[in-house]
C-alpha positions, 0 to 999 in steps of 0.5 A: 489487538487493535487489528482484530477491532478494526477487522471487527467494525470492518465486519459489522460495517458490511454486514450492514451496508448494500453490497455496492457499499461494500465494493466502494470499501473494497475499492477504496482498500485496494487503491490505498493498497496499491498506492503504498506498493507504488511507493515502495516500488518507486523508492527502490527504482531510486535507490537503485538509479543511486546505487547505479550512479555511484557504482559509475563514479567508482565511489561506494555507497 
């Protein structure tokens, strides 16, 4: 539900702005987009240098 308000102010906001203000909103969702794919993709590079290190000591995780 609260998904569906905010994609609903989201809306209304759009409606309303020039379309450069719409494209520094899409913008900025894309970067924070892919700053968590980063992240996500940067803790499972160390999970598997981990998982990698260990299997090297013979010692399971």
């Amino acid at each position: 539900m609260g998904r569906k308000l905010a994609y609903t102010l989201n809306c209304r906001e759009a409606k309303n702005s020039t379309p450069d203000e719409r494209g520094d909103v899409m913008r900025s969702k894309t970067r924070f987009m892919l700053a968590i794919l980063w992240v996500i993709f940067a803790s499972a590079s160390a999970l598997a240098q981990v998982e990698r290190a260990a299997a090297r000591a013979n010692r399971p995780l």
